[in-house]
N, C-alpha and C positions, 0 to 999 in steps of 0.2 A: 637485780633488774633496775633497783630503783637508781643505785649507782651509775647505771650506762644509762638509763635516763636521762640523768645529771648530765652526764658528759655529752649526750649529742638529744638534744633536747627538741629538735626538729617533728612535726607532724609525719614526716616520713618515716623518720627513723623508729617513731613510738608505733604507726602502726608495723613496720616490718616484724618487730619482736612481736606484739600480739599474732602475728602469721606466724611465727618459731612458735610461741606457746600453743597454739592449737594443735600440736602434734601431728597425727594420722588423722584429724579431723579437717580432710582433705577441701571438702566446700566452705569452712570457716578459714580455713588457712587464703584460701584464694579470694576469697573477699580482701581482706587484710592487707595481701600482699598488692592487688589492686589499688587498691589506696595509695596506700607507698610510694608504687609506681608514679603514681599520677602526683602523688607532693613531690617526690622527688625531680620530675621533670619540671614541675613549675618555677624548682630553686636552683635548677640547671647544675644540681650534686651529683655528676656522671657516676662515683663510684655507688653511692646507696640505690642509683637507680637501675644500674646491671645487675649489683647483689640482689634489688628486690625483682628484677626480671629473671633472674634464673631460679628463683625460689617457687616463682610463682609459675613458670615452666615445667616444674618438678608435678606440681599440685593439680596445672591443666591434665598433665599425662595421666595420673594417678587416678580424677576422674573422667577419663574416656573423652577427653575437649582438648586433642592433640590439636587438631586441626584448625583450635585458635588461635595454637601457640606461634604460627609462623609470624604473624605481624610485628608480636613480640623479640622473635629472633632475628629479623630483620631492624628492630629498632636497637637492639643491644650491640650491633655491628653499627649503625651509624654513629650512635652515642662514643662508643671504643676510638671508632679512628677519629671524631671532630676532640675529641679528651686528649689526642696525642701521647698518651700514658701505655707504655709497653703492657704493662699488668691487667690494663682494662681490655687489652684488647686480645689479649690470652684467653682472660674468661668468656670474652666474646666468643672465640673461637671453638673453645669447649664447647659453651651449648649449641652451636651451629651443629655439633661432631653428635653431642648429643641426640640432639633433636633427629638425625639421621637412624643414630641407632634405633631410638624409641620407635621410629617408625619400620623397622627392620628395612633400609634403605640404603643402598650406596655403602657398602662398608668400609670398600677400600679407602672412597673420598672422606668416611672417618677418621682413619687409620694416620692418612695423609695432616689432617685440621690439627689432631692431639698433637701429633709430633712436631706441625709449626706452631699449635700453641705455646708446649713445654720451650721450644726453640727461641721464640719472642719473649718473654716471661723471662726467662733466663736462670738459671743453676738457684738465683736470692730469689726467686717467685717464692709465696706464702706456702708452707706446708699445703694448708688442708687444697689449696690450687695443685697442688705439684700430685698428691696422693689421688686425686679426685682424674686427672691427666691420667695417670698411669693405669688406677682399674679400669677405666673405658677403653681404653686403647689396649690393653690386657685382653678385655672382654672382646672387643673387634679382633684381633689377634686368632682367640680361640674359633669365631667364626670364620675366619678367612684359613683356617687351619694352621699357622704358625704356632704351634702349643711349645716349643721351644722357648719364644718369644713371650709369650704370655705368660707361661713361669716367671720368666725373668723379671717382667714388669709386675706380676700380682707379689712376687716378694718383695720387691722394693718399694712397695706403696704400704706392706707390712711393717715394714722395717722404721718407714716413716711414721706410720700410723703409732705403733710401740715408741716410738722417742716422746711425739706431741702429746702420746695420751690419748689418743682419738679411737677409745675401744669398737664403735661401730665400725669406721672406716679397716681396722684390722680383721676383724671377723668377717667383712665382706672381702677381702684378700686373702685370708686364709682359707677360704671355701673357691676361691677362684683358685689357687693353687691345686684343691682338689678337682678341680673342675679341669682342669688343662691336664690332669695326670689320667681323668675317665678318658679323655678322648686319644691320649697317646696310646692308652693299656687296648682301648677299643681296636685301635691300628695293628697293635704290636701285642698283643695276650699274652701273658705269660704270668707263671705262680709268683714271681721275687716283685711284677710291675702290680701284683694282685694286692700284696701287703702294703708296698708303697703307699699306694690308694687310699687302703684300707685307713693308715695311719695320718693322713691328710687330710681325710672325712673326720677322722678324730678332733684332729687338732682343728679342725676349724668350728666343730661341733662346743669344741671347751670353751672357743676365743666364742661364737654366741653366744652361751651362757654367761660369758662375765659379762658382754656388749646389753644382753638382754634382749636378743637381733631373734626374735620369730620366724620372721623370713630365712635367715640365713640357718637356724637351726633348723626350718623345716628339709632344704636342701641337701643341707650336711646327711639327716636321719635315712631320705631321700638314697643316696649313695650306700650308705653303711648297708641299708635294705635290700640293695641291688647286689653284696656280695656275699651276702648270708642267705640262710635256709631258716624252716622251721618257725618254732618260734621265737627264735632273736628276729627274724625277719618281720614278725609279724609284728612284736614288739617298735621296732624300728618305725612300720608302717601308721602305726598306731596313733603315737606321737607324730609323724611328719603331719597327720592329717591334723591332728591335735592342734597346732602350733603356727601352721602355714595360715596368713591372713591375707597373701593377693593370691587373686585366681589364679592367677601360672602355675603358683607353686601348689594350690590345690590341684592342677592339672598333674603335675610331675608325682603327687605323692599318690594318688589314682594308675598311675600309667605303672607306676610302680607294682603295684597290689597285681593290673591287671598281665605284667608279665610273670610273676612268680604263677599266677592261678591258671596260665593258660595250659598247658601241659596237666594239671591236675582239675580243672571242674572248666572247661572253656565257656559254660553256661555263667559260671557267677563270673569272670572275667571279661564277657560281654557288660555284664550286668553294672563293672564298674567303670569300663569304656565309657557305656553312654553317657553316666554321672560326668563323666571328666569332659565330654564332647561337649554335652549342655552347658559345662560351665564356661568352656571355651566358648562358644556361640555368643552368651552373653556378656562375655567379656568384649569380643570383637576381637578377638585374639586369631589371628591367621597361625603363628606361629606357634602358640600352644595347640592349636586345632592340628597341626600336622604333626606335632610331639605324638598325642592320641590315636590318630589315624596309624598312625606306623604300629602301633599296638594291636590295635582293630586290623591290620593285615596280616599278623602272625594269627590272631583269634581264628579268621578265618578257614586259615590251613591246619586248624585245629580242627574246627566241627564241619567244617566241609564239604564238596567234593573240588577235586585239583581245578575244575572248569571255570564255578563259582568261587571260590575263590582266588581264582587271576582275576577274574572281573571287579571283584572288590579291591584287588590290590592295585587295577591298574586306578581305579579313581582315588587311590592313594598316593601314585606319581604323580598323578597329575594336580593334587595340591600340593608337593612338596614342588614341583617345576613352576607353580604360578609363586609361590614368595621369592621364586629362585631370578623372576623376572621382576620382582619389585627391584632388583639391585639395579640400578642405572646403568654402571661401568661392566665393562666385559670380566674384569680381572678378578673386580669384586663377585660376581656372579659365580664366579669359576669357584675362589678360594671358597665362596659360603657354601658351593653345591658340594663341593669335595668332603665336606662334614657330614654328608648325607649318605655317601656310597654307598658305605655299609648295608645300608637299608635293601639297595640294589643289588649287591651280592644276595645276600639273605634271601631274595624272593629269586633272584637267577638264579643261586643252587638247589632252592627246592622244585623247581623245574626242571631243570638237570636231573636230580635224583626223579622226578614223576616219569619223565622220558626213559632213562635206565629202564625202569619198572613197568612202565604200561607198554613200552617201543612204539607210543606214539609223537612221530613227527611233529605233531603239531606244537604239544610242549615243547620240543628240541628249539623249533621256533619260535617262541613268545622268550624263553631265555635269552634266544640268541637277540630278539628286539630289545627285551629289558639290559641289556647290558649298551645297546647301539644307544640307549635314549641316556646312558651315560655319558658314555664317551666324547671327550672334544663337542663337547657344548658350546662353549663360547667361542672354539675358533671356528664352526660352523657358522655362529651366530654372526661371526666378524665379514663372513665370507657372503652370506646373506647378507647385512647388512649393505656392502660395497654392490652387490646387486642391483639391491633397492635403489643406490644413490643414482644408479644410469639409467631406469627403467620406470616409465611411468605409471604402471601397476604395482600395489601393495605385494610384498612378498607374502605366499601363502606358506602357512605352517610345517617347519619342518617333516619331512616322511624319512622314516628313519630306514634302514634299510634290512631285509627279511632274506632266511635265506634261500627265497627262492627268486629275487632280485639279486643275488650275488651270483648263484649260479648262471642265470640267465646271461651277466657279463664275463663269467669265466672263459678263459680258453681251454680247451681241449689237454694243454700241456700246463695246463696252470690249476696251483688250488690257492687257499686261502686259510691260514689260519689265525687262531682268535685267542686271545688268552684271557682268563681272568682269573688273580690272584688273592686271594681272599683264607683267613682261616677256617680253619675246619670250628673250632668252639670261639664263642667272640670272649667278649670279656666279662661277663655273667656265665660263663660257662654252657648258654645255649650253641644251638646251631648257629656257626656262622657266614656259610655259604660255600665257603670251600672252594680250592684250587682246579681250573677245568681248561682243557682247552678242545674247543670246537674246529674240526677240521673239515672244510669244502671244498670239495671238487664240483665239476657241471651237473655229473649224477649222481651227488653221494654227501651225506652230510653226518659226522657221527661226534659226539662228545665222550672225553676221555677223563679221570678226574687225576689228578696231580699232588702231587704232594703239598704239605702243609705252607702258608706264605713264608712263616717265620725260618724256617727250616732251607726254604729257595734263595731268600734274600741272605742267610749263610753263606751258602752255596755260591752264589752270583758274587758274594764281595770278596771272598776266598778265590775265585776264579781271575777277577777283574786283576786282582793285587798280584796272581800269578805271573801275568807279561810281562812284569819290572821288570824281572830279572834275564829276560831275553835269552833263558837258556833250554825252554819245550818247558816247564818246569807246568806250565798249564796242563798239557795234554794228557793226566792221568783225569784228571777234574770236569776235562771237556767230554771225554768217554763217560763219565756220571750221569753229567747233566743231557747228555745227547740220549741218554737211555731213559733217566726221568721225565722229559720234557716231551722228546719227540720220536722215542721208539718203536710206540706203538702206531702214534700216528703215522708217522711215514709209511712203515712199513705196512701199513695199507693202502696206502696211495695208488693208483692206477699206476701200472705201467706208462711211460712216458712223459709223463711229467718231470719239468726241469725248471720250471717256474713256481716261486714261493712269495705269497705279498701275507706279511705278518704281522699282526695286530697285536704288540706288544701289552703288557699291564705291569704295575709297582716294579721290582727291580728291575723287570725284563729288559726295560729299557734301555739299563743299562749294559744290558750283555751283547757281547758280541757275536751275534748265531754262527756269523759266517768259521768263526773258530772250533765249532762244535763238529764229532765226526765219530761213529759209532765203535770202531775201535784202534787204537794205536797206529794200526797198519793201513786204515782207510784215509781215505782223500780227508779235509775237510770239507764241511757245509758249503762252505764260500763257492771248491772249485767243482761242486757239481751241482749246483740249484745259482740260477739268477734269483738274488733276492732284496725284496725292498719292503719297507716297511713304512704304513701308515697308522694315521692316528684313530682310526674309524674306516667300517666297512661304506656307513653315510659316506665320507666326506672322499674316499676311494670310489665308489660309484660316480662323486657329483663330478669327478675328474676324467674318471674314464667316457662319460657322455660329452662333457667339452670338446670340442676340435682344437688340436693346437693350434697353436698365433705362426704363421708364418713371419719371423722377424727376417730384417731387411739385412746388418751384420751378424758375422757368427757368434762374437764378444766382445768383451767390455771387461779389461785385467788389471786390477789395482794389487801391485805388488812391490814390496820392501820399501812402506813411506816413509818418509823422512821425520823423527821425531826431537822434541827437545831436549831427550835422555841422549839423544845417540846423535845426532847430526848425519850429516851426509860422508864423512871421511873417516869414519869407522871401518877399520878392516875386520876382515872375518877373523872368527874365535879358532883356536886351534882345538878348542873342545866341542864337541856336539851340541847346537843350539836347536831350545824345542820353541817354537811356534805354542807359547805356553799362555797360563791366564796368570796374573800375579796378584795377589794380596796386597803386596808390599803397599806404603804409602810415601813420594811417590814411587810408583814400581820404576825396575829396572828392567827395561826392555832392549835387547840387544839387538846389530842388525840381522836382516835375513837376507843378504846374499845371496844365497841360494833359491828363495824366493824371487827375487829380481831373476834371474837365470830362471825360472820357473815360469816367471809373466812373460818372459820372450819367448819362451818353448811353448806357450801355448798360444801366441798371436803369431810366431809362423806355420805352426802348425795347422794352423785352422785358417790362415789369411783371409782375403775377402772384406777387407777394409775395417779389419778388426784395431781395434784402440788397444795400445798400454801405455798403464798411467804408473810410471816409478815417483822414490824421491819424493821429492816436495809437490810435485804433479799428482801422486796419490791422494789427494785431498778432499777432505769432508765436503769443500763447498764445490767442488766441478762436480761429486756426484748429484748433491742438492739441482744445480743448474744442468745434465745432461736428460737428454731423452731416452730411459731405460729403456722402455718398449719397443726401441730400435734392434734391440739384439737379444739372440737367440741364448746367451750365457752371460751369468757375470760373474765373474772368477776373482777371491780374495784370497792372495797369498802375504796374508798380514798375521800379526797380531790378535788375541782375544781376549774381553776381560771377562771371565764368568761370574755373576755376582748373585749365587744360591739364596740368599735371603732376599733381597729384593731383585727379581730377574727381570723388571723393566728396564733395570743400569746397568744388565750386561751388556756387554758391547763389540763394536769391529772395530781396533785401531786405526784411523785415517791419517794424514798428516794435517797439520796447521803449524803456522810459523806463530802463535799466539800461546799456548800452553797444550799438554797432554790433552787433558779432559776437552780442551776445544775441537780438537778432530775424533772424538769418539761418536761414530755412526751405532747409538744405542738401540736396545730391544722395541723399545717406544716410538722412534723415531724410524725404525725398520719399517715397522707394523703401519706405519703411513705412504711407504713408497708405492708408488702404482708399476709394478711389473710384470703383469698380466699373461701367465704362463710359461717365466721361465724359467730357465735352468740354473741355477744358484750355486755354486761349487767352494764352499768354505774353506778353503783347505788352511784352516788355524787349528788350535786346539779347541778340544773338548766344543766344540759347535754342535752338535748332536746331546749333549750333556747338558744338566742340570736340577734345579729341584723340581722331584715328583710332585704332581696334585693330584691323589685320588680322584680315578676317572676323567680326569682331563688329558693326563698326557705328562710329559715331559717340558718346563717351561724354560726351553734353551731359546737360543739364537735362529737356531733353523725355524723352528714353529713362529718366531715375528714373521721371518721369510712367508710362510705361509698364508701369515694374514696378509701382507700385503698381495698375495694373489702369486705368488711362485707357483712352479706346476709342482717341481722337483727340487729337492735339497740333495748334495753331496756334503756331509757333512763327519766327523771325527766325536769318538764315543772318549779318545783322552787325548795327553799331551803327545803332540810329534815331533822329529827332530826334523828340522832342518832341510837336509841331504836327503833323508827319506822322504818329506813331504812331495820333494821337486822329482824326484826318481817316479815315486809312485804315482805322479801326475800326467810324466812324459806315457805313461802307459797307461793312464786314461785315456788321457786324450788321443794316443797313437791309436786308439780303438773308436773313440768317438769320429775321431775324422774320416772314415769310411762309410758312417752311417749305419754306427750298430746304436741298440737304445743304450740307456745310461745303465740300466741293470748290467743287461749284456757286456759293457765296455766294462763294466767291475770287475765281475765275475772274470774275465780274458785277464785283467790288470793286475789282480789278485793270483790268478793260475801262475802270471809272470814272475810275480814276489816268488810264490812258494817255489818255483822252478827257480830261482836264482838261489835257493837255501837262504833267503831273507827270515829273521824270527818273527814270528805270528806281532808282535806290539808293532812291526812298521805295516804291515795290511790289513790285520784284524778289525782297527775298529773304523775304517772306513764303513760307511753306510748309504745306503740310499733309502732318504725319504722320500713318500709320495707316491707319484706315479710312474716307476720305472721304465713302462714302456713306452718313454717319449723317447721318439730321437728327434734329439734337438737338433741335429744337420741333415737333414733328408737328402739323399743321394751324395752325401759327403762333401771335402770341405771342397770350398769354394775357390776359383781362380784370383791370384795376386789381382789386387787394386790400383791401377798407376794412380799416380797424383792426378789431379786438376788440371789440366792442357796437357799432360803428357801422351795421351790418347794423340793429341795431333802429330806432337814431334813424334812418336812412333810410327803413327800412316808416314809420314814424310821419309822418316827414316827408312821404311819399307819399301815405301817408292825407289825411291835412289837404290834402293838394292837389287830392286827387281830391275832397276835402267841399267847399274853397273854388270850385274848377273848377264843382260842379255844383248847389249856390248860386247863384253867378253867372249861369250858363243859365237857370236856374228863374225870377230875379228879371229877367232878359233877357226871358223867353216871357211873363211876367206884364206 
């Protein structure tokens, strides 16, 4: 010390170090570092005075005077960018990122800060900057559900931490590895992901003992507790309590104890709830407060009856739904509530099973709620929101939809069914909610349980991989899954019914139902149910109460644009080209030809002063500058880039004479257009596809469509070719232009394929999301449009004919 003294011998500098020496003596430490501060700005030392701004950030969090630290983070941001030092303004950007998380706030806008930190700072940033970068952003990772990602980055902050020597920084990586492994095992259960864990708890458990990390060893014991029994558990439990010095983690090692005790004494397991609640409380801990509550709602349905505790379990959503609204951004929302699910399964299957068992209805119903207050949150939220903007009334609180509101909107030839995916044992080897789907009709409502998730999502990717090969090679697989899925249901289903709106969950989404068909000899699903599929029974109700938008044209056709990969004098491939997403960097996008022949097939089709825009007229910026809510369609026969990690930068290929990426009409940039009910017809790949979020849905290209106010999506579950794409459209549309709904015009489109001996990959995974019973052209398509004064030269022309015409009779009779 006396050393570094010596070398920066500044009043600032001496007190920062007396703020390090205080250790965990969090109100000496912040004195200290106060000082610092304040010498540091008087000698205008930009770096000692971020360093002692974010030390002293740490110290406000620590004790409970978050809420003083913003002045502070706002001055570490002025200080950065007046210093013009890349380095300083990384760290600035970290504790903005930080200060987000401490607040459990805006995750994704964290996610976003870390990544332009590391980005600015650059590859030579300072070790302990670069390790410190990566566990928060690790840690935001695991709450937005990317636990893939989160590995990735708590290793490499390991791997740092082992080079510098920085044993604390490792052992809290090493515990964040097992921490991303609980929540994948929680998803995915199984005995080989059980050990995995198992030994990740270990190892992070050994890397605290050498760090001398309490915290971190309280965590590690924490886990190891959660997959043991007996007394190694208790053992386990013993020490976390032992060793754990901040509330949280006294909270986690409580919540522990109090699930092994529930099933075996639910009295003392109360007993240690409330210890864990109270500590929560005092800490001011929103988040450790709903860790406990989730505890406190299994207890319940322990000592019981099923009545009282739904009531205590519902004031346990509705703390986990209030931190789920501290997140500002919708995305962020979505990915932190998706870590939650589970919780949701868990209380919807034991509903489910109460319902079985008592055959009352009313459980049948509080299931079917608790699962609606999952579902498509945020894009209900997004849909609300855009409400609110035109309406000068506060939006009142979502009502989620029950099913005796579903029935109430059913037709007569229509039912409704619900899925939810979920395993039967979670990752502790309790209940973990289990696979069920609920099926409604106007008078009838019955849940059915389903096999295990792990087991479906086999099944589904074994099924999906099927169509490659274009030779029926599916159709043994589809008879499986049509008898696990939907055997029983249907075949109770009322006579007459020919309508299906399906409320997919985790693989489902991917599957193609309309492929599914009970046995070898039978039709498929496709050609004997109209079917469509929504994200929510909510946000299906909130559609079917709207009135459609009477638009003024039938469409608006962006097809085969003109790119920098391909130009305009590209001929067609002699091999089958798919309307595909590419990786590549930059990708290779061929033309579509056949697409262009696809946008003229659908704007004579439908005429009525319908637009197509080919070529270099395909463009990013006419759609920016056109008025969508003129028309009743808008039809993309382009390109798609799907981008599963981050699905805001999926995208619709446009043209621009500038670069690729400049005519990309992105996920984010969707999500902004105003098209206020209509009919969206994707026909690229995989538009329907993308990455899943527990309980939210599927985070493709069609669902931006949606927020932006689409009624209906036509959208592709994989890659299509070409020639199919344009075939399979002329027989949409030859059905739409009569005035059948978009369902109906499928379903006809689809009969067509199979009747041509077309293989199930060119019709299967077409899809309709939404609201299937729009028709988008009421009484069908519309009379050709003359140009602008042509209307005159016609009268005129018609004149002179009707003079010539009766002339000629005159000079006839004479």
């Amino acid at each position: 010390m006396a050393a570094v003294l010596k070398s920066r011998p500044s009043a600032g500098w001496f007190a920062f170090y007396l703020g390090t020496l205080a250790g965990q003596d969090w109100r000496r430490a912040e004195a200290f570092y106060e000082k610092a501060v304040a010498a540091f700005q008087r000698q205008h030392e930009a770096s000692g005075e971020i360093q002692a701004i974010y030390s002293l950030h740490y110290s406000l969090y620590q004790i409970g005077r978050l809420n003083e630290a913003e002045q502070y983070v706002r001055r570490a941001r002025e200080v950065a960018e007046a210093s013009g030092q890349s380095s300083l303004l990384g760290w600035s950007l970290l504790l903005q990122a930080r200060h987000l998380i401490f607040l459990d706030q805006d995750f994704d806008r964290s996610y976003h800060l870390l990544s332009q930190a590391q980005a600015i700072a650059g590859p030579n940033a300072a070790s302990q900057f670069r390790q410190e970068c990566l566990i928060y952003r690790a840690n935001v990772s695991v709450e937005l559900g990317r636990f893939a990602e989160a590995r990735d980055d708590f290793n490499r902050a390991a791997d740092l931490a082992k080079a510098s020597g920085d044993l604390g920084d490792m052992a809290s990586a090493r515990y964040g590895v097992a921490r991303a492994l609980v929540e994948e095992l929680s998803e995915a259960p199984d005995e080989r992901g059980w050990q995995i864990v198992k030994e990740a708890a270990l190892a992070s458990r050994q890397a605290a003992w050498a760090a001398k990390s309490r915290n971190v060893e309280a965590k590690a014991e924490w886990i190891l507790a959660m997959l043991t029994s007996g007394k190694e558990m208790q053992d386990h439990l013993s020490r976390c309590v032992q060793v754990a010095s901040s509330m949280r983690e006294q909270g986690y090692c409580r919540n522990a104890l109090a699930r092994r005790l529930t099933t075996l004494d639910p009295a003392a397991a109360q007993r240690v709830i409330d210890d864990a609640l109270q500590i929560a409380r005092k800490a001011g801990d929103p988040l450790a407060m709903a860790y406990s509550l989730r505890e406190q709602m299994r207890i319940s349905w322990a000592e019981d009856s099923p009545d009282r505790a739904f009531l205590a379990s519902q004031s346990v959503l509705e703390q986990i739904e209030s931190i789920r609204d501290l997140q500002k951004d919708l995305d962020s929302q979505a990915g932190w509530f998706s870590t939650w699910a589970e919780d949701y399964y868990w209380l919807s299957g034991r509903l489910f099973e109460a319902s079985r068992s008592s055959g009352r209805a009313e459980d049948l119903d509080r299931a079917f709620q608790v699962i609606e207050r999952l579902r498509a949150r945020s894009l209900l939220d997004a849909l609300r929101a855009v409400s609110a903007s035109t309406s000068l009334t506060r939006p009142a609180p979502p009502k989620f939809a029950t099913l005796g509101d579903v029935q109430s909107a059913l037709a007569a030839d229509e039912a409704l069914l619900s899925f939810q995916v979920a395993p039967w044992k979670d990752w502790t080897a309790d209940f973990g909610g289990g696979s069920w789907i609920v099926v409604v009709t106007r008078h009838s409502a019955a849940a059915y349980p389903l096999i295990d998730r792990m087991k479906l999502r086999a099944k589904v990717k074994l099924f999906s991989g099927d169509f490659e090969s274009r030779d029926g090679a599916e159709a043994e697989t589809a008879v499986q899954l049509y008898r696990e899925l939907l055997g029983r249901a249907l075949a109770d289903l009322p006579r007459g019914v020919s309508r299906l709106v399906i409320i997919p969950d985790d693989s489902l989404y991917q599957l193609p139902f309309a492929a599914l068909r009970q046995s070898p000899r039978e039709a498929p699903l496709g050609a004997l149910y109209q079917i469509s599929q929504v994200p929510s029974a909510t946000l299906w109700l909130l559609w079917k109460n709207q009135q459609p938008v009477a638009a003024r044209v039938p469409a608006l056709v962006f097809a085969d644009p003109a790119l920098p990969t391909t130009g305009e004098a590209d001929t067609e491939s002699a091999y089958p080209v798919e309307r595909r997403d590419s990786s590549l960097d930059p990708p290779f996008l061929p033309r579509l030809q056949r697409g262009r022949e696809e946008g003229e097939e659908v704007v004579d089709t439908l005429r009525g002063g319908s637009i197509l825009r080919v070529g270099k007229d395909a463009s990013l910026a006419y759609l920016r500058q056109v008025e969508l809510q003129r028309f009743a369609i808008i039809h993309f026969a382009t390109h798609a880039l799907v981008d599963e990690r981050n699905p805001e930068r999926s995208a619709i290929v446009l043209a621009s004479p500038l670069s690729l990426n400049a005519g990309l009409l992105t996920a984010s940039e969707i999500g902004t257009l105003r098209l206020n009910g209509v009919l969206a017809v994707l026909s690229s790949c995989q538009t329907a596809s993308g990455a899943v979020l527990r309980g939210e849905g599927v985070m493709s290209l069609a669902r931006a469509f949606f927020q932006a106010r689409a009624r209906t999506v036509v959208g592709s579950l994989w890659s299509v070719r070409d020639n199919e794409a344009q075939e399979f459209s002329e027989r949409l549309y030859h059905y739409l232009e009569v005035g059948l709904s978009v369902s109906a015009a499928l379903r006809a489109a689809q009969r067509d394929r199979i009747a041509a001996h077309m293989p199930a990959a060119a019709w299967a995974g077409v899809v309709v999301l939404g609201d299937g019973d729009l028709v988008p052209l009421p009484g069908g398509r519309k009379p050709r449009t003359l140009m602008p004064g042509a209307a005159t030269v016609a009268a005129a022309l018609a004149g002179i004919a009707a003079a010539l015409l009766f002339g000629w009779r005159w000079l006839r009779a004479r």
